[in-house]
C-alpha positions in Angstrom: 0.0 0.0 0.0 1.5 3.4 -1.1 -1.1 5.8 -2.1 -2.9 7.5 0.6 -4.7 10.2 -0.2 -8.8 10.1 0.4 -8.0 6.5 1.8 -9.3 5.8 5.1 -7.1 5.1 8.3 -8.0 4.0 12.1 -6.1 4.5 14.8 -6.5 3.4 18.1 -4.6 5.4 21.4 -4.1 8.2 19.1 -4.7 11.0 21.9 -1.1 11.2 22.5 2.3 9.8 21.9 2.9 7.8 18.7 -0.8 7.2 18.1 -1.1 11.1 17.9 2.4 11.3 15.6 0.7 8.7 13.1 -2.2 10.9 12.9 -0.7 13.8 12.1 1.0 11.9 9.4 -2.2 10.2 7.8 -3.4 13.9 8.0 -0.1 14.9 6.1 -1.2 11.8 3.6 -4.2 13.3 3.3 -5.8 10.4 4.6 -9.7 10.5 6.4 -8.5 9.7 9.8 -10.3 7.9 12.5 -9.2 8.9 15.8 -10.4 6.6 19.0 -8.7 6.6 22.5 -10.5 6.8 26.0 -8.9 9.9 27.2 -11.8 12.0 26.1 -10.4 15.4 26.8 -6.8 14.6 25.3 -9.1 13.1 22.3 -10.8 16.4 21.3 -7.8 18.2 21.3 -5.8 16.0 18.4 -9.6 15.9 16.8 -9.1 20.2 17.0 -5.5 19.7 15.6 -5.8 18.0 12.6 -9.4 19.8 11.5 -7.4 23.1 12.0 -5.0 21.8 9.3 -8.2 20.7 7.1 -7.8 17.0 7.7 -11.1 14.9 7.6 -12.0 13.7 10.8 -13.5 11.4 13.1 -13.4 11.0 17.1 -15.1 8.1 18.5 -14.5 7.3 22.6 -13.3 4.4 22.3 -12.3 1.5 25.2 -10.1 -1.3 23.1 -10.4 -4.0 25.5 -14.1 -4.0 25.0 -15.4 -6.1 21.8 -18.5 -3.5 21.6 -16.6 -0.6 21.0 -15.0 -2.0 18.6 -18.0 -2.9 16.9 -19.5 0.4 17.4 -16.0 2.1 16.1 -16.3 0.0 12.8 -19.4 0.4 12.2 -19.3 4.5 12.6 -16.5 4.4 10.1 -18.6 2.4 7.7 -21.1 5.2 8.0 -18.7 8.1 7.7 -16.4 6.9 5.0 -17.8 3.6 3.7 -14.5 1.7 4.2 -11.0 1.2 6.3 -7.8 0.7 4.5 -5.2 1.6 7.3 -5.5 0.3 10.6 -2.8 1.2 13.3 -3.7 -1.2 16.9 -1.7 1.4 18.8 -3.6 1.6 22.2 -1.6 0.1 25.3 -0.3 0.4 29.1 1.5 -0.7 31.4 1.0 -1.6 35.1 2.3 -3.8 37.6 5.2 -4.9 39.3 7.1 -8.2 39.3 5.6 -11.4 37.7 4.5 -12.8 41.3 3.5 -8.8 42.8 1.3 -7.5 40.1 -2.1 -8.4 40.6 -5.0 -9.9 38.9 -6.5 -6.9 38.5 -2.7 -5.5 36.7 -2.8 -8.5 34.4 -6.2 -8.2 33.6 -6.0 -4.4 32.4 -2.5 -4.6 30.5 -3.4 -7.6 28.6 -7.0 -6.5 27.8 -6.2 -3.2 26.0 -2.7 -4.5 24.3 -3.7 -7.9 23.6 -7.2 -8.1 23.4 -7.7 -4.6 22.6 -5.7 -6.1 18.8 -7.4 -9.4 18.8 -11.0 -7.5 19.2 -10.2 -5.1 16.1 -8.4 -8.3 13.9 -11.6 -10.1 14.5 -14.2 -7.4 13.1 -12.0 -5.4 10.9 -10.4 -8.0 8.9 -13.4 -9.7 7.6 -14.1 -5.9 6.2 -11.0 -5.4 4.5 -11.1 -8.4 2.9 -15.0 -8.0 1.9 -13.6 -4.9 0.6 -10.7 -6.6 -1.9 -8.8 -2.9 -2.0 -5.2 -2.8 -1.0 -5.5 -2.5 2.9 -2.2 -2.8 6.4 -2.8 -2.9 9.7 0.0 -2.5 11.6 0.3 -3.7 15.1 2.0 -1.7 18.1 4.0 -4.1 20.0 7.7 -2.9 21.6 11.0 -4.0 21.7 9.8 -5.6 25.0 8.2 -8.0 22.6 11.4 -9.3 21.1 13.7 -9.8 23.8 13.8 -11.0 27.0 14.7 -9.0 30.9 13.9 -8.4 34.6 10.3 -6.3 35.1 7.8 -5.0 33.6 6.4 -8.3 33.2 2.8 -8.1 32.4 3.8 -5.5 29.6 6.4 -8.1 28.2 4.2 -10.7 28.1 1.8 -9.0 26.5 4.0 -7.4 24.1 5.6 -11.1 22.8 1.5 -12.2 22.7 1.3 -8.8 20.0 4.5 -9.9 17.8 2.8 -13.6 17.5 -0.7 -13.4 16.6 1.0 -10.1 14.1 3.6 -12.4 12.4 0.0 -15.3 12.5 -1.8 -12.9 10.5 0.7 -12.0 8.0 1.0 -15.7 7.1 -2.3 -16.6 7.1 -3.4 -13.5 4.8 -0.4 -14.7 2.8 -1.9 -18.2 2.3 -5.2 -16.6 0.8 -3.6 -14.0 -1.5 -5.4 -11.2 0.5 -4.2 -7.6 -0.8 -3.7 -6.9 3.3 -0.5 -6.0 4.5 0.4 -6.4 8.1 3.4 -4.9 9.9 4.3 -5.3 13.9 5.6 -1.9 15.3 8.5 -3.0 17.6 10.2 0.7 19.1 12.2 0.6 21.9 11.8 4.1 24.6 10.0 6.8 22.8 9.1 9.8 24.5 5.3 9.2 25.5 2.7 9.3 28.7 3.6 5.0 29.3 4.9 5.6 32.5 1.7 7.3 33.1 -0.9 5.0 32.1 -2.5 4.8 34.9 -4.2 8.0 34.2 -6.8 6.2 32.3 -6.9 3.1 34.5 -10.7 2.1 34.9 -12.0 1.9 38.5 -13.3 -2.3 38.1 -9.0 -2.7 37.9 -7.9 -0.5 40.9 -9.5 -2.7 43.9 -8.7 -1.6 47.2 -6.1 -3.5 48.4 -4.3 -3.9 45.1 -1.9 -1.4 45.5 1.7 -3.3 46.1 4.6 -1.5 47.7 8.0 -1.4 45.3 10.7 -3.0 46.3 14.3 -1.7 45.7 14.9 -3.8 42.5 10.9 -2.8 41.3 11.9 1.1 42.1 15.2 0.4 40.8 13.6 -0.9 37.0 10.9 2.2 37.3 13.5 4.7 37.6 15.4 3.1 34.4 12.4 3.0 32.2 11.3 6.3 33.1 15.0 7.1 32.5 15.0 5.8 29.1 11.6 7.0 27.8 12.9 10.6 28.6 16.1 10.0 26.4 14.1 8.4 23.8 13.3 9.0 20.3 10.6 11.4 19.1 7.0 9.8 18.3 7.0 11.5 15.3 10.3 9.4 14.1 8.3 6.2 14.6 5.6 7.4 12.8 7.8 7.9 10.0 9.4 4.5 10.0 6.3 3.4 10.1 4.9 5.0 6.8 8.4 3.9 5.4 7.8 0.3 6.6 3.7 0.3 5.1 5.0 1.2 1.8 7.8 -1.0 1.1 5.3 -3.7 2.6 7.6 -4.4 5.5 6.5 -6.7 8.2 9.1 -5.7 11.1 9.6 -1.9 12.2 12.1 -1.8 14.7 12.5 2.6 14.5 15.6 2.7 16.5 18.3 0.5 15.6 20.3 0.7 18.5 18.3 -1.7 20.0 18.7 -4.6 17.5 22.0 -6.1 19.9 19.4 -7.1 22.6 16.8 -8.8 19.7 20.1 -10.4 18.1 21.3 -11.6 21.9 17.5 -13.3 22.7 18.2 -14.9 19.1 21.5 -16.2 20.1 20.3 -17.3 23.3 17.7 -19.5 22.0 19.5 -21.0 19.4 22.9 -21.6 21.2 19.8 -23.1 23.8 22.0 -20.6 26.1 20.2 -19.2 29.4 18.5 -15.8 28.6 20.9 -12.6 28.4 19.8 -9.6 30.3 21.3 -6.6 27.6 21.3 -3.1 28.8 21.4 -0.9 25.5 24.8 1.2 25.7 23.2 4.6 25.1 21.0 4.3 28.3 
C-alpha cells in the first residue's frame, strides 16, 4: 500500500504519543483519519489539531479492550467513510510490578487493552478489509519488549511477545489466501510518550482496594530506568515515519531505532545456542 490520499485510516490510542504522531501523518497523507482513544479530553484536542489543518476527521471514545466498541468504532466508520484501508492497533499500558507482585486486577487491564484490545479489532476489521478486496495494512503496536527478554515489567512483556505472534499469525495466514492486506508489527524501543503514566486512564473495576503493592528496591530500581529511558528516547514523530516507510515498502518488522537490535540479536542467540537468557542493557542508556 502506497497511495494514501482520500484513503481511510484508524487509529486506536491516538490522543497522545505515537498514536497522535501517526495521525498527524495520515493527516499529512491526506488520509480521512479515524481517531479513537479513551482519554476523552486529550481526544478532542488531536480531533481540534488536525481539523485546524483541514484534515477529515472522526473522534469516536473508544475503550479497546471492549469487543463492543469495537464494533460500534467499525461500524461509525462504515457510515462516515464507507470503508478502512489503514488500521494502526496502537492503544496500550502498562502496570504492575514483578511477575508474582502485580495483581490480577494489573494482568487483567495490561493484557486486555494490548492484547485483546488487537485481537478485538483483527476479528471485526479483517473480515471488512477483505469483503472490501482494496489494498489495505494494519499494523500492530508491540515494543522492543516483545522481542527480547529482561527483569520487570512483566505483564507489559508478556503481553507485548502475545502482539508480535498473533501479528507475524496474520501475516501468514493472509499470505496463504492471497489477500491484498499487508500487516506490519511496530517494535520501538523508549519513545518519549505518557507510558509511564498509564494509569491515568486506569478504569475503576482494575484499581481494587487492596491492590496497590509496595515497590521493592529492585521494582523502584527498574521504574527509575524506564522512566529514564523514555525521557532519552526517540521522538514519536520518528516512529511514525518509520512506520509510513515500513507500510509502503510492505515491510513486516519496524524496529525505528536500531540501536536496539544487539538485545533482539542476543535473545536470538540465546535461544539458538539453547544458552540461558541474556539480560542486555542498551549502551546509550
Amino acid at each position: 500500500m502506497n497511495q494514501f490520499e482520500n484513503k481511510v485510516a484508524v487509529i486506536t490510542g491516538a490522543a497522545s504519543g505515537i498514536g497522535r504522531a501517526l495521525a498527524m501523518r495520515c493527516a499529512e497523507e491526506q488520509m480521512k483519519v479515524v481517531l479513537t482513544d479513551v482519554e476523552v479530553a486529550a481526544l478532542q484536542r488531536v480531533e481540534q489539531e488536525l481539523k485546524a489543518t483541514g484534515a477529515t476527521v472522526l473522534a469516536v471514545v473508544t475503550d479497546v479492550s471492549k469487543e463492543k466498541d469495537i464494533q460500534k468504532l467499525a461500524q461509525k466508520t462504515l457510515d462516515s467513510f464507507g470503508a478502512v484501508h489503514l488500521l494502526f492497533n496502537n492503544a496500550g499500558v502498562g502496570a504492575g510490578s514483578t511477575s508474582w507482585q502485580s495483581t490480577l486486577a494489573d494482568w487483567q487491564w495490561v493484557m486486555n487493552v494490548n492484547l485483546w484490545g488487537a485481537i478485538h479489532a483483527t476479528q471485526i476489521f479483517v473480515p471488512m478489509m477483505l469483503k472490501q478486496g482494496t489494498e489495505c495494512h494494519i499494523v500492530n503496536t508491540a515494543s522492543l519488549a516483545g522481542l527480547e527478554s529482561g527483569p520487570g515489567n512483566s505483564i507489559y512483556r508478556v503481553s507485548k511477545h502475545a502482539l508480535v505472534s498473533l501479528s507475524e499469525t496474520l501475516y501468514h495466514e493472509l499470505k496463504m489466501i492471497q489477500a491484498k492486506i499487508g500487516v506490519s508489527v511496530l517494535c520501538p524501543g523508549f519513545v518519549q510518550t505518557q507510558i509511564c503514566d498509564a494509569h491515568r486512564n486506569r478504569p475503576a473495576e482494575y484499581s481494587k482496594p487492596g491492590d496497590i503493592v509496595e515497590p521493592s528496591p529492585m521494582t523502584t530500581a527498574i521504574d527509575q530506568f524506564i522512566r529514564s529511558g523514555v525521557e532519552q528516547g526517540i521522538s514519536p514523530k520518528e516512529v511514525a515515519d518509520h512506520t509510513f516507510l515500513a507500510i509502503k515498502s510492505n515491510r513486516f518488522y519496524i524496529l525505528p531505532d536500531p540501536s536496539y537490535k544487539e538485545t533482539v540479536r542476543q535473545r536470538m542467540e540465546d535461544i539458538l545456542n539453547q544458552h540461558n537468557p541474556t539480560f542486555v542493557i542498551p549502551s546509550h542508556i
